[in-house]
VMD Tcl script that draws the C-alpha trace (Angstrom):
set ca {
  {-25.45 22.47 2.12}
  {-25.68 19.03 0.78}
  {-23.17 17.85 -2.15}
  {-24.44 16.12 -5.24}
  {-23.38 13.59 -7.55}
  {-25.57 11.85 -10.40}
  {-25.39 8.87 -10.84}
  {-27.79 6.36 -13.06}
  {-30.98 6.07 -11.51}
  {-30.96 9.17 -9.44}
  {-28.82 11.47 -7.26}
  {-26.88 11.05 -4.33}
  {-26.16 13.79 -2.24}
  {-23.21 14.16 0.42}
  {-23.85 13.65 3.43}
  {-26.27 10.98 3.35}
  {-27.38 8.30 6.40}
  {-26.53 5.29 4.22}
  {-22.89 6.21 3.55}
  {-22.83 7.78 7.04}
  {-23.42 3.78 8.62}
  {-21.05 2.80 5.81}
  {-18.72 3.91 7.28}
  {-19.64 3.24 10.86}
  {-19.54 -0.39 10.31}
  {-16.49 -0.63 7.69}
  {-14.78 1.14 11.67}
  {-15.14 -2.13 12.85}
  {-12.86 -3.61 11.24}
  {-9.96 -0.76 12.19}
  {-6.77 -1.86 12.80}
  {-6.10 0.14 15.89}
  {-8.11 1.27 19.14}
  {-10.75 -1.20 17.96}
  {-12.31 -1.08 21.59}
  {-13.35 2.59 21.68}
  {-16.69 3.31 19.37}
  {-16.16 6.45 17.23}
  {-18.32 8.50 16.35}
  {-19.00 9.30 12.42}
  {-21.03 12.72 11.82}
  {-22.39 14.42 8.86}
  {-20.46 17.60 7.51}
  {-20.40 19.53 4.56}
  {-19.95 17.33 1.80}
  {-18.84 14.49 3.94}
  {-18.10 13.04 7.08}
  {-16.38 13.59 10.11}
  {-14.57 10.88 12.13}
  {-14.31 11.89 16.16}
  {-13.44 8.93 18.64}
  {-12.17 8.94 22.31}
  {-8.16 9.34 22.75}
  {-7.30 6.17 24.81}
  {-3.63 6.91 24.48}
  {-4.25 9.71 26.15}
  {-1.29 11.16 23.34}
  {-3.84 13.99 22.59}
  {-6.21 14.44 25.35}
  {-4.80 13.46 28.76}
  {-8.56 13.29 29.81}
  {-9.02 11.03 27.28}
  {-11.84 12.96 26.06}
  {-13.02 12.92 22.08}
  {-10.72 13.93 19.29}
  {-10.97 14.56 15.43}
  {-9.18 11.33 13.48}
  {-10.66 12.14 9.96}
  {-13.12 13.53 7.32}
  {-13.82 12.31 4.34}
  {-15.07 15.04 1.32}
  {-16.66 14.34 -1.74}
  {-15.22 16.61 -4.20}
  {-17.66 17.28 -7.23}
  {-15.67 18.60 -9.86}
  {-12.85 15.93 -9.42}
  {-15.30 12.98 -8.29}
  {-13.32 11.95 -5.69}
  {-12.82 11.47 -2.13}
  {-10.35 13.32 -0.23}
  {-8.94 12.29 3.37}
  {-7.70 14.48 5.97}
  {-6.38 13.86 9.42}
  {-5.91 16.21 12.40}
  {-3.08 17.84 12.99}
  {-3.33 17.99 16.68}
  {-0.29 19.99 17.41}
  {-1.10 22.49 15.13}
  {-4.77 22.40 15.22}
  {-5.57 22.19 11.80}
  {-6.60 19.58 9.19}
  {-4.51 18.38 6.69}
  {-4.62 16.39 3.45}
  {-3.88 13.06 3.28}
  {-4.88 11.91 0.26}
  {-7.82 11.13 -3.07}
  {-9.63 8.42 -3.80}
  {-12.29 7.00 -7.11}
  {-14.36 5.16 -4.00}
  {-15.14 5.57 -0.38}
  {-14.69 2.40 -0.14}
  {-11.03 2.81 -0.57}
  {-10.88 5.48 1.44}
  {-12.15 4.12 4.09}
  {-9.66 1.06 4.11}
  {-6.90 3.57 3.83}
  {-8.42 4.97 7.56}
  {-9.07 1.25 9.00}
  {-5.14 0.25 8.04}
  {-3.63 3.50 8.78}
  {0.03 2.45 8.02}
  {1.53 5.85 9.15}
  {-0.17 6.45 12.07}
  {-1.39 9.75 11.52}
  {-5.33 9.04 12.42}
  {-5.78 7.15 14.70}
  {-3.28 8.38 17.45}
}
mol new
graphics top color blue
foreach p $ca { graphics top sphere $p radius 0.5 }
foreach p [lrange $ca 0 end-1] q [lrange $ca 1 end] { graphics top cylinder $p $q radius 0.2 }
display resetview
């Protein structure tokens, strides 16, 4: 099911591949593990973030983990974050944003660690 927003001059529906290489390319500029290539995949209403666990903090294989999705909320018209919590399994809020753009920067800077791990 694909999420809608209007906006003037049309409709924009989440996910979409524009925003999806968006955010591929705003990874780039990541502050940490800027030498593995994530992986950004469309999900209800959003995106999800998966990338390889080089610290090997998560997966001692070093095998692909969740970092984050992104979800456009409709009624609120916002974006809201979420990272995995690995030791519990679960995902967790993080927090809303007006833009994805902001959202986004919140992921690349990450000042609490909590994504990319």
């Amino acid at each position: 099911m694909k999420v809608t927003r209007k906006v003037p001059g049309g409709v924009i529906a989440h996910p979409n591949e524009l925003d999806r290489k968006r955010i591929e390319r705003a990874l780039l500029s990541r502050k940490y593990y800027r030498y593995v290539s994530p992986n950004v995949t469309p999900v209800k209403a959003g995106y999800l973030i998966e990338s390889p666990c080089c610290s090997r903090n998560i997966d001692r294989d070093g095998g692909r983990i969740d970092v984050a999705v992104f979800r456009y909320d409709t009624v609120s018209r916002t974006w809201k974050l979420f990272f995995k919590n690995h030791a519990r399994g679960i995902w967790e809020f993080y927090s809303m944003y007006h833009r994805l753009a902001s959202a986004i920067d919140e992921l690349n800077t990450d000042p609490e660690r909590l994504f990319w791990q």
